[in-house]
N, C-alpha and C positions, 0 to 999 in steps of 0.2 A: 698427638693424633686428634682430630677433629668429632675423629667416634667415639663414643664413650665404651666400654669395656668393662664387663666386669663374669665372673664366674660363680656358678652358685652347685653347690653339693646339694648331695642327695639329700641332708639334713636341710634344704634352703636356706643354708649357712652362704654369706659371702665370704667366699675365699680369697677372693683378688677387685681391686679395682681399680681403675686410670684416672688421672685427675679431671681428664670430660665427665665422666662419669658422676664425679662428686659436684661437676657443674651441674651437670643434667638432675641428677637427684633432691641437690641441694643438701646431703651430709657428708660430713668427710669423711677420709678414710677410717680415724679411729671410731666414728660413731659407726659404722657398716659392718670392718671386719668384727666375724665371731654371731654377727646378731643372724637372727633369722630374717628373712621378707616381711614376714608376718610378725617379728617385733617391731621394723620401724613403719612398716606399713600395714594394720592393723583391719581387716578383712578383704586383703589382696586374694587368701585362696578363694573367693569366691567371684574372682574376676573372670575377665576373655583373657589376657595375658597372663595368669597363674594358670589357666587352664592348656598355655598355649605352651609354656616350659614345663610342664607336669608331662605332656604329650612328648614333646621332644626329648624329655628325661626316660620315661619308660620304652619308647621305640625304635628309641635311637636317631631320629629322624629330623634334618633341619626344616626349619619352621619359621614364616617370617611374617609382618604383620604392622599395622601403624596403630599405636597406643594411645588413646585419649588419655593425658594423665593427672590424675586430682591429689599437690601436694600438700602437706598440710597447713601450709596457711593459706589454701584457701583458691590458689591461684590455677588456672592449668596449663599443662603441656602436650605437644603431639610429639610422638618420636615413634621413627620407624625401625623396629626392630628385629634382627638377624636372630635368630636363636641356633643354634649346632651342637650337638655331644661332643664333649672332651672326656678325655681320663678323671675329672675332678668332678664332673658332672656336665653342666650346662654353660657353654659360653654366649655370653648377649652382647651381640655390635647394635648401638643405639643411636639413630642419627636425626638430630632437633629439629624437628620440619616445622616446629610451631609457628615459624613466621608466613611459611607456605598456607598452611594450614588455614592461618589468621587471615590471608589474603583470599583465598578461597570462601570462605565466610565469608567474608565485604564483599565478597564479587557477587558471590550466590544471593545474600541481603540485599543488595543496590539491585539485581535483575529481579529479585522478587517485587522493590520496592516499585521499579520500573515498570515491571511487568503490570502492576495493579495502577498504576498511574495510566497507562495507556489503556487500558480496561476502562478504566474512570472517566478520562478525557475521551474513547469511543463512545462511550454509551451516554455521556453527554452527548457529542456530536448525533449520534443516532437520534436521539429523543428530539435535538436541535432542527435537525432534517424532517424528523418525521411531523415538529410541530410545522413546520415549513411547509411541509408539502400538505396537510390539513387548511394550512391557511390558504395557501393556492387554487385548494380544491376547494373551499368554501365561498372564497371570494371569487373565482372563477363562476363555480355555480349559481350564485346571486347574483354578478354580473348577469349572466345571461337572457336571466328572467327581463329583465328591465330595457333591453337592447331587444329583445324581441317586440315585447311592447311598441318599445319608439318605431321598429322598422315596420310594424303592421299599422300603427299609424301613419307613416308616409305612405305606404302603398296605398291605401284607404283612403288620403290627404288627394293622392294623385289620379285614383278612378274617382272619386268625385266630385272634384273642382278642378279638374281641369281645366276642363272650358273659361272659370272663372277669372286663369291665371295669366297675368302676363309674362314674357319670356325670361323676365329677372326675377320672378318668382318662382317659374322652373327651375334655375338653374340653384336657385336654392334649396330649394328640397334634393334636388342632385347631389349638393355639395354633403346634406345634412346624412342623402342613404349613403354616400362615399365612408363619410365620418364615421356611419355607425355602423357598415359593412366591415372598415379596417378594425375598428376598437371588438366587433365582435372575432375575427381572427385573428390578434392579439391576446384574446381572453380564450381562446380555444388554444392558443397557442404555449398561453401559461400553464393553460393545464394539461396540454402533452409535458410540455418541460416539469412539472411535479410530479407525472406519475415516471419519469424516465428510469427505465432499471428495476421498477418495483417487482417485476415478476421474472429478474433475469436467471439465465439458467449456463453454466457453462458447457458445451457442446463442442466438439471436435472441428473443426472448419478448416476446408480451402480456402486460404483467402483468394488465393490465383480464377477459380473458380464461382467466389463472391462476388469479385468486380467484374467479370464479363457478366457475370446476372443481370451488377446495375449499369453498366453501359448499357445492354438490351435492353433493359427499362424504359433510359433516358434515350435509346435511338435517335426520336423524333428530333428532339432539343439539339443534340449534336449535328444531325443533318441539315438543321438549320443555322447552326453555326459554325459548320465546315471545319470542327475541329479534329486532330489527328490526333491520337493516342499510342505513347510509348511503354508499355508492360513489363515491368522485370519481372524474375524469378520470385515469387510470394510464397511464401510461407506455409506450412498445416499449423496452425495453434486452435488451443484450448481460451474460445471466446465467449462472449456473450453474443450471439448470432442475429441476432435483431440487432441492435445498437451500433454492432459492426457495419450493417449494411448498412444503416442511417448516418451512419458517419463519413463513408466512402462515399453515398451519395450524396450527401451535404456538401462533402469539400468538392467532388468534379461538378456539381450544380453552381456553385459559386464559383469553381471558374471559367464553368460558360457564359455564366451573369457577368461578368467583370472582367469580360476579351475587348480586345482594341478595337475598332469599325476598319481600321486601314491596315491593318494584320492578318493571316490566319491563326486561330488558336492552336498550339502544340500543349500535349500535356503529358508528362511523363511521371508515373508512379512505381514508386522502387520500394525497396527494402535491405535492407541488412543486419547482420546478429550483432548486439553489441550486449555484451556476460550474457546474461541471463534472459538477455529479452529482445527483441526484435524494434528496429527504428524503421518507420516507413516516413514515405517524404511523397508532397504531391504540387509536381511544380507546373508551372505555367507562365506563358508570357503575355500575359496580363496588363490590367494597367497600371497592377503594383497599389500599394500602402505606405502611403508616408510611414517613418519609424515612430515617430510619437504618437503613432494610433494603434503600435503592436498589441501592446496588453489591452487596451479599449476593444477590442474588436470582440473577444472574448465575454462578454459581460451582455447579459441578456438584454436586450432589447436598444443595442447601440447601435446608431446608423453613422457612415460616415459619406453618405450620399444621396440626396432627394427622391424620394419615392417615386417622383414623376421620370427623373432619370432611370434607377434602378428598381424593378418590383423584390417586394420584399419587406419582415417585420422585424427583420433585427435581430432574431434571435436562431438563426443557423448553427453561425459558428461558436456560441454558448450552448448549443445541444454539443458538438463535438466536443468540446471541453470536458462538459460533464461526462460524459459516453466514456473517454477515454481515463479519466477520472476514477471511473468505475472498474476499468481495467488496471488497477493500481499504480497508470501510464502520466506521461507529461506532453505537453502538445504546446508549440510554438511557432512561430513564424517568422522566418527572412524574407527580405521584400523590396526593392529600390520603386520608386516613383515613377511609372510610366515602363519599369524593364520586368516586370511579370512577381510574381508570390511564389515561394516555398512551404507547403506548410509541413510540417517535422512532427511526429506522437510516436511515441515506444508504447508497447505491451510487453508485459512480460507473459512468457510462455504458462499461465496458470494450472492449477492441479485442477483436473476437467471433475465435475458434481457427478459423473455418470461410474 
Protein backbone atom coordinates (compact mmCIF):
# COMPACT_ATOMS: atom_id res chain seq x y z
CA UNK A 1 0.00 0.00 0.00
CA UNK A 2 1.18 3.40 -0.83
CA UNK A 3 -0.44 4.58 2.70
CA UNK A 4 1.35 4.07 5.61
CA UNK A 5 -0.73 2.40 8.53
CA UNK A 6 -0.27 1.88 11.70
CA UNK A 7 -2.52 1.51 15.01
CA UNK A 8 -1.88 2.85 18.42
CA UNK A 9 -3.64 1.68 21.88
CA UNK A 10 -4.94 3.47 24.43
CA UNK A 11 -1.44 2.92 26.24
CA UNK A 12 -0.01 4.92 22.76
CA UNK A 13 1.52 1.65 22.41
CA UNK A 14 2.07 0.78 18.53
CA UNK A 15 0.36 -2.24 17.92
CA UNK A 16 0.46 -2.75 14.09
CA UNK A 17 2.36 -1.15 11.46
CA UNK A 18 2.83 -1.38 7.45
CA UNK A 19 6.05 -1.22 5.85
CA UNK A 20 4.96 2.60 4.18
CA UNK A 21 4.78 3.31 7.46
CA UNK A 22 8.35 2.44 8.67
CA UNK A 23 9.17 4.46 5.42
CA UNK A 24 7.35 7.22 6.43
CA UNK A 25 8.68 7.23 10.08
CA UNK A 26 11.96 6.04 9.29
CA UNK A 27 11.97 3.06 12.13
CA UNK A 28 11.17 -0.44 11.65
CA UNK A 29 8.91 -2.46 12.87
CA UNK A 30 10.94 -4.05 15.59
CA UNK A 31 12.01 -0.49 16.89
CA UNK A 32 7.81 0.69 17.03
CA UNK A 33 6.05 -2.30 18.19
CA UNK A 34 5.61 -2.23 22.11
CA UNK A 35 7.21 1.33 22.24
CA UNK A 36 5.11 4.29 23.17
CA UNK A 37 4.78 7.62 20.78
CA UNK A 38 6.38 9.37 23.33
CA UNK A 39 9.30 6.90 23.53
CA UNK A 40 10.42 7.25 20.07
CA UNK A 41 9.17 10.47 19.58
CA UNK A 42 9.93 12.36 22.75
CA UNK A 43 7.45 15.45 23.37
CA UNK A 44 4.80 14.51 20.61
CA UNK A 45 2.03 14.81 23.54
CA UNK A 46 2.44 18.32 23.31
CA UNK A 47 1.84 18.43 19.50
CA UNK A 48 -1.46 19.37 16.97
CA UNK A 49 -1.30 15.70 16.13
CA UNK A 50 -1.11 14.05 19.62
CA UNK A 51 -3.73 16.37 20.33
CA UNK A 52 -5.45 15.26 17.16
CA UNK A 53 -5.44 11.24 18.12
CA UNK A 54 -6.00 12.00 21.81
CA UNK A 55 -9.43 13.49 20.45
CA UNK A 56 -10.31 10.85 18.14
CA UNK A 57 -9.30 8.16 20.95
CA UNK A 58 -11.66 9.64 23.50
CA UNK A 59 -14.86 10.65 21.15
CA UNK A 60 -14.80 8.24 19.09
CA UNK A 61 -14.57 10.48 16.10
CA UNK A 62 -12.52 10.36 12.86
CA UNK A 63 -10.19 13.13 12.39
CA UNK A 64 -8.00 14.13 9.62
CA UNK A 65 -5.30 16.56 9.25
CA UNK A 66 -1.81 17.41 7.29
CA UNK A 67 1.39 17.03 9.79
CA UNK A 68 4.38 18.97 9.67
CA UNK A 69 6.78 16.35 10.75
CA UNK A 70 10.28 16.89 12.71
CA UNK A 71 12.36 13.42 12.46
CA UNK A 72 15.16 12.97 14.36
CA UNK A 73 17.84 13.68 12.36
CA UNK A 74 16.77 16.66 11.73
CA UNK A 75 14.89 16.50 8.44
CA UNK A 76 11.21 17.23 7.78
CA UNK A 77 8.10 15.68 6.45
CA UNK A 78 4.37 16.59 5.53
CA UNK A 79 1.94 13.74 5.67
CA UNK A 80 -1.62 13.88 5.49
CA UNK A 81 -3.36 12.10 7.91
CA UNK A 82 -6.70 9.96 8.45
CA UNK A 83 -7.24 9.19 12.03
CA UNK A 84 -10.55 6.61 12.93
CA UNK A 85 -11.39 4.38 16.13
CA UNK A 86 -10.82 0.87 15.95
CA UNK A 87 -11.33 -1.82 18.50
CA UNK A 88 -7.39 -1.59 19.27
CA UNK A 89 -7.68 1.95 19.65
CA UNK A 90 -6.65 4.51 17.04
CA UNK A 91 -5.99 3.68 13.22
CA UNK A 92 -3.65 6.38 11.26
CA UNK A 93 -3.77 6.34 7.09
CA UNK A 94 -0.80 8.55 6.44
CA UNK A 95 -0.22 9.88 3.08
CA UNK A 96 3.55 11.71 2.06
CA UNK A 97 2.58 14.94 0.66
CA UNK A 98 6.19 16.28 1.34
CA UNK A 99 6.90 16.63 -2.23
CA UNK A 100 3.45 18.62 -2.67
CA UNK A 101 4.17 20.45 0.13
CA UNK A 102 7.80 21.24 -0.96
CA UNK A 103 6.42 22.62 -4.23
CA UNK A 104 3.99 24.69 -2.62
CA UNK A 105 6.93 26.32 -0.65
CA UNK A 106 8.97 27.16 -3.97
CA UNK A 107 5.85 28.43 -5.44
CA UNK A 108 4.74 30.58 -2.35
CA UNK A 109 8.95 31.77 -2.10
CA UNK A 110 9.43 32.41 -5.99
CA UNK A 111 5.73 34.60 -5.79
CA UNK A 112 6.90 36.32 -2.73
CA UNK A 113 10.32 36.70 -4.35
CA UNK A 114 8.48 37.95 -7.48
CA UNK A 115 6.03 39.73 -5.87
CA UNK A 116 9.00 42.13 -4.10
CA UNK A 117 10.86 42.22 -7.38
CA UNK A 118 7.97 43.97 -9.22
CA UNK A 119 7.48 46.30 -6.02
CA UNK A 120 11.08 47.17 -6.54
CA UNK A 121 11.29 47.46 -10.12
CA UNK A 122 7.63 49.74 -9.91
CA UNK A 123 8.73 52.08 -7.40
CA UNK A 124 11.89 52.42 -9.44
CA UNK A 125 9.81 53.16 -12.38
CA UNK A 126 7.80 55.50 -10.30
CA UNK A 127 10.57 57.44 -8.82
CA UNK A 128 12.01 57.19 -12.76
CA UNK A 129 8.74 58.89 -13.93
CA UNK A 130 8.39 61.12 -11.39
CA UNK A 131 12.05 62.28 -11.78
CA UNK A 132 10.82 62.66 -15.49
CA UNK A 133 8.30 64.51 -15.16
CA UNK A 134 10.23 67.15 -12.64
CA UNK A 135 12.57 67.50 -15.17
CA UNK A 136 9.97 68.31 -17.87
CA UNK A 137 8.44 70.60 -15.63
CA UNK A 138 11.41 72.46 -14.85
CA UNK A 139 12.79 72.65 -18.13
CA UNK A 140 9.68 73.46 -19.53
CA UNK A 141 9.15 76.22 -17.03
CA UNK A 142 12.70 77.83 -17.64
CA UNK A 143 12.18 77.40 -21.23
CA UNK A 144 9.49 79.65 -21.05
CA UNK A 145 10.91 82.60 -19.38
CA UNK A 146 13.54 83.01 -22.21
CA UNK A 147 11.01 82.44 -25.20
CA UNK A 148 8.88 85.22 -23.82
CA UNK A 149 11.78 87.39 -23.64
CA UNK A 150 12.74 86.75 -27.39
CA UNK A 151 8.97 87.11 -28.60
CA UNK A 152 8.55 90.64 -26.68
CA UNK A 153 11.75 91.52 -28.30
CA UNK A 154 10.49 91.05 -31.81
CA UNK A 155 7.30 92.68 -31.34
CA UNK A 156 9.18 95.64 -29.76
CA UNK A 157 11.98 94.97 -32.77
CA UNK A 158 8.82 95.33 -35.13
CA UNK A 159 6.80 98.55 -33.68
CA UNK A 160 9.81 100.35 -33.68
CA UNK A 161 11.88 99.89 -36.68
CA UNK A 162 9.68 99.15 -38.90
CA UNK A 163 9.86 101.85 -41.07
CA UNK A 164 13.71 101.23 -40.95
CA UNK A 165 13.37 97.77 -42.46
CA UNK A 166 13.60 96.45 -45.69
CA UNK A 167 11.36 93.55 -46.91
CA UNK A 168 14.15 90.79 -46.31
CA UNK A 169 14.51 91.96 -43.04
CA UNK A 170 10.76 91.49 -42.27
CA UNK A 171 10.50 88.39 -43.42
CA UNK A 172 13.17 87.60 -41.00
CA UNK A 173 11.89 88.56 -37.81
CA UNK A 174 8.74 86.59 -39.30
CA UNK A 175 10.68 83.57 -39.66
CA UNK A 176 12.44 84.29 -36.16
CA UNK A 177 8.36 84.84 -34.23
CA UNK A 178 7.52 81.49 -36.44
CA UNK A 179 10.48 79.77 -34.69
CA UNK A 180 9.91 80.91 -31.49
CA UNK A 181 5.88 80.76 -31.63
CA UNK A 182 6.59 76.64 -32.57
CA UNK A 183 9.51 76.05 -29.94
CA UNK A 184 7.21 77.99 -27.39
CA UNK A 185 4.22 75.20 -28.15
CA UNK A 186 6.46 72.43 -28.03
CA UNK A 187 7.56 73.54 -24.63
CA UNK A 188 3.89 73.96 -23.43
CA UNK A 189 3.31 70.86 -25.10
CA UNK A 190 6.12 68.89 -23.09
CA UNK A 191 4.61 70.01 -20.26
CA UNK A 192 1.00 68.76 -20.78
CA UNK A 193 2.70 65.39 -21.84
CA UNK A 194 4.58 65.42 -18.08
CA UNK A 195 1.75 66.19 -16.25
CA UNK A 196 -0.45 63.44 -18.21
CA UNK A 197 -2.53 61.13 -15.70
CA UNK A 198 -1.17 63.02 -12.59
CA UNK A 199 -4.50 63.61 -11.13
CA UNK A 200 -6.27 60.54 -12.87
CA UNK A 201 -9.24 59.31 -11.29
CA UNK A 202 -11.25 56.08 -12.43
CA UNK A 203 -14.92 56.88 -13.18
CA UNK A 204 -17.76 55.04 -14.69
CA UNK A 205 -18.11 56.00 -18.59
CA UNK A 206 -20.02 55.63 -21.70
CA UNK A 207 -17.72 55.44 -24.02
CA UNK A 208 -20.58 55.36 -26.83
CA UNK A 209 -21.57 58.64 -25.28
CA UNK A 210 -17.81 60.17 -25.05
CA UNK A 211 -17.34 60.23 -28.60
CA UNK A 212 -20.46 61.90 -29.67
CA UNK A 213 -19.15 64.67 -27.07
CA UNK A 214 -15.94 64.85 -29.22
CA UNK A 215 -17.47 64.59 -32.56
CA UNK A 216 -19.68 67.89 -31.25
CA UNK A 217 -16.50 69.28 -30.24
CA UNK A 218 -14.79 68.87 -33.40
CA UNK A 219 -18.10 69.59 -35.57
CA UNK A 220 -16.43 72.50 -37.22
CA UNK A 221 -13.16 70.56 -38.50
CA UNK A 222 -15.27 67.65 -39.74
CA UNK A 223 -17.64 69.98 -41.70
CA UNK A 224 -14.88 71.11 -43.30
CA UNK A 225 -13.68 68.06 -44.19
CA UNK A 226 -16.78 66.26 -45.31
CA UNK A 227 -16.12 63.31 -43.35
CA UNK A 228 -18.55 60.53 -42.47
CA UNK A 229 -18.50 58.59 -39.31
CA UNK A 230 -19.23 54.92 -38.60
CA UNK A 231 -20.15 54.14 -34.58
CA UNK A 232 -20.29 50.72 -33.32
CA UNK A 233 -21.66 49.51 -30.16
CA UNK A 234 -19.19 50.94 -27.24
CA UNK A 235 -18.81 50.01 -24.25
CA UNK A 236 -19.57 51.35 -20.28
CA UNK A 237 -15.88 50.88 -18.54
CA UNK A 238 -14.27 52.04 -15.65
CA UNK A 239 -11.80 54.75 -17.19
CA UNK A 240 -9.74 57.49 -16.66
CA UNK A 241 -12.36 60.14 -18.28
CA UNK A 242 -10.03 62.87 -19.24
CA UNK A 243 -7.42 60.90 -20.93
CA UNK A 244 -10.17 58.89 -22.66
CA UNK A 245 -11.51 61.84 -24.24
CA UNK A 246 -8.05 63.12 -25.29
CA UNK A 247 -7.34 60.15 -26.67
CA UNK A 248 -10.40 59.68 -28.92
CA UNK A 249 -9.91 63.09 -29.81
CA UNK A 250 -6.37 62.90 -30.87
CA UNK A 251 -6.97 59.75 -33.02
CA UNK A 252 -10.28 61.25 -35.15
CA UNK A 253 -8.07 64.80 -35.13
CA UNK A 254 -5.41 63.02 -36.81
CA UNK A 255 -7.53 61.46 -39.11
CA UNK A 256 -9.05 64.48 -40.33
CA UNK A 257 -5.22 65.80 -40.59
CA UNK A 258 -4.24 63.06 -42.72
CA UNK A 259 -7.43 62.47 -45.36
CA UNK A 260 -6.75 62.38 -49.20
CA UNK A 261 -7.65 66.04 -51.05
CA UNK A 262 -9.33 63.57 -54.02
CA UNK A 263 -11.35 61.38 -51.45
CA UNK A 264 -13.94 61.74 -48.98
CA UNK A 265 -12.81 60.84 -45.45
CA UNK A 266 -14.86 57.69 -43.96
CA UNK A 267 -14.06 56.83 -40.27
CA UNK A 268 -15.20 54.02 -38.47
CA UNK A 269 -14.70 53.32 -34.75
CA UNK A 270 -15.63 49.84 -33.25
CA UNK A 271 -14.95 47.87 -30.35
CA UNK A 272 -14.92 44.37 -29.13
CA UNK A 273 -14.52 42.11 -25.83
CA UNK A 274 -11.47 40.28 -26.01
CA UNK A 275 -10.98 38.22 -21.99
CA UNK A 276 -10.88 40.71 -19.91
CA UNK A 277 -10.68 43.80 -21.77
CA UNK A 278 -12.19 45.66 -24.46
CA UNK A 279 -10.15 46.32 -28.25
CA UNK A 280 -11.30 49.39 -29.88
CA UNK A 281 -10.00 50.26 -33.51
CA UNK A 282 -10.20 53.61 -35.33
CA UNK A 283 -10.01 53.29 -39.04
CA UNK A 284 -9.71 55.55 -41.88
CA UNK A 285 -8.99 55.82 -45.31
CA UNK A 286 -6.47 58.00 -45.15
CA UNK A 287 -3.27 58.48 -46.65
CA UNK A 288 -1.78 55.73 -44.70
CA UNK A 289 1.81 55.16 -42.92
CA UNK A 290 4.47 53.49 -44.50
CA UNK A 291 5.17 50.27 -42.12
CA UNK A 292 8.69 51.33 -41.06
CA UNK A 293 7.27 54.41 -39.35
CA UNK A 294 4.76 52.20 -37.17
CA UNK A 295 6.65 52.30 -33.91
CA UNK A 296 8.06 55.95 -34.83
CA UNK A 297 4.97 57.59 -34.85
CA UNK A 298 4.58 56.75 -31.21
CA UNK A 299 7.53 58.58 -29.77
CA UNK A 300 7.04 62.12 -28.73
CA UNK A 301 7.80 64.71 -30.93
CA UNK A 302 8.26 62.52 -34.25
CA UNK A 303 7.02 63.98 -37.49
CA UNK A 304 6.86 62.05 -40.62
CA UNK A 305 5.70 65.03 -42.60
CA UNK A 306 6.63 68.89 -43.15
CA UNK A 307 4.88 71.21 -40.97
CA UNK A 308 4.11 73.40 -43.97
CA UNK A 309 2.18 70.35 -45.38
CA UNK A 310 0.64 69.07 -42.08
CA UNK A 311 0.02 71.54 -38.94
CA UNK A 312 1.26 70.05 -35.93
CA UNK A 313 4.06 69.12 -33.00
CA UNK A 314 4.62 65.68 -33.15
CA UNK A 315 3.44 64.76 -30.22
CA UNK A 316 -0.47 63.50 -30.68
CA UNK A 317 0.02 60.28 -31.01
CA UNK A 318 2.63 59.78 -28.10
CA UNK A 319 -0.10 61.34 -25.79
CA UNK A 320 -2.40 58.32 -26.87
CA UNK A 321 0.39 55.88 -26.20
CA UNK A 322 0.89 57.12 -22.76
CA UNK A 323 -3.04 57.76 -22.11
CA UNK A 324 -3.60 54.13 -22.92
CA UNK A 325 -0.52 53.08 -21.03
CA UNK A 326 -2.05 54.39 -18.15
CA UNK A 327 -4.96 52.11 -18.81
CA UNK A 328 -2.79 49.12 -18.30
CA UNK A 329 -3.68 48.94 -22.50
CA UNK A 330 -1.49 48.39 -25.71
CA UNK A 331 -1.99 50.61 -28.77
CA UNK A 332 -0.88 49.97 -32.25
CA UNK A 333 -1.20 50.40 -35.74
CA UNK A 334 -2.13 48.82 -39.27
CA UNK A 335 -1.69 50.90 -42.26
CA UNK A 336 -0.89 50.48 -46.11
CA UNK A 337 0.49 53.63 -48.07
CA UNK A 338 -1.88 55.80 -49.61
CA UNK A 339 -5.09 52.96 -48.54
CA UNK A 340 -6.01 54.64 -44.92
CA UNK A 341 -4.66 53.70 -40.98
CA UNK A 342 -6.03 51.31 -38.33
CA UNK A 343 -5.27 52.30 -35.09
CA UNK A 344 -5.92 49.33 -32.45
CA UNK A 345 -5.65 50.07 -28.10
CA UNK A 346 -7.26 47.53 -25.49
CA UNK A 347 -8.37 48.67 -21.93
CA UNK A 348 -8.98 46.45 -19.73
CA UNK A 349 -12.34 46.92 -17.78
CA UNK A 350 -10.53 48.46 -14.39
CA UNK A 351 -11.80 48.30 -10.71
CA UNK A 352 -13.47 51.97 -10.71
CA UNK A 353 -11.70 54.34 -7.38
CA UNK A 354 -15.40 55.24 -6.60
Amino acid sequence: MIEGIQIINPKWQYVYVNDTLTEHGKYSRKELIGYTMMDKYPGIEHTEVFAHIKKCMLEGQPHQMVNEFDFPNGSKGYFELRMQPVLEGVLVLSFDVTAQKQAEKYLKDTNVMLDEMVKQRTAALELKNKELEQFAYIASHDLQEPLRTVSNYIQVFEEDYVDQLDEEALSYLKSMAKANNRMTTLVRSLLDYSRLGRDKKLTRVDIGQLVSEVLSDLQNAIKVSGATFKIGILPILNVYETEIRQLFQNLIINALKFRKQDESLSVEIMAEPINDSWRFSVCDNGIGIAEEHFDRIFQIFQRLHLEDAYEGNGIGLAYCKKIVELHQGLISVTSTLGKGSTFMFTVPNLKSDE
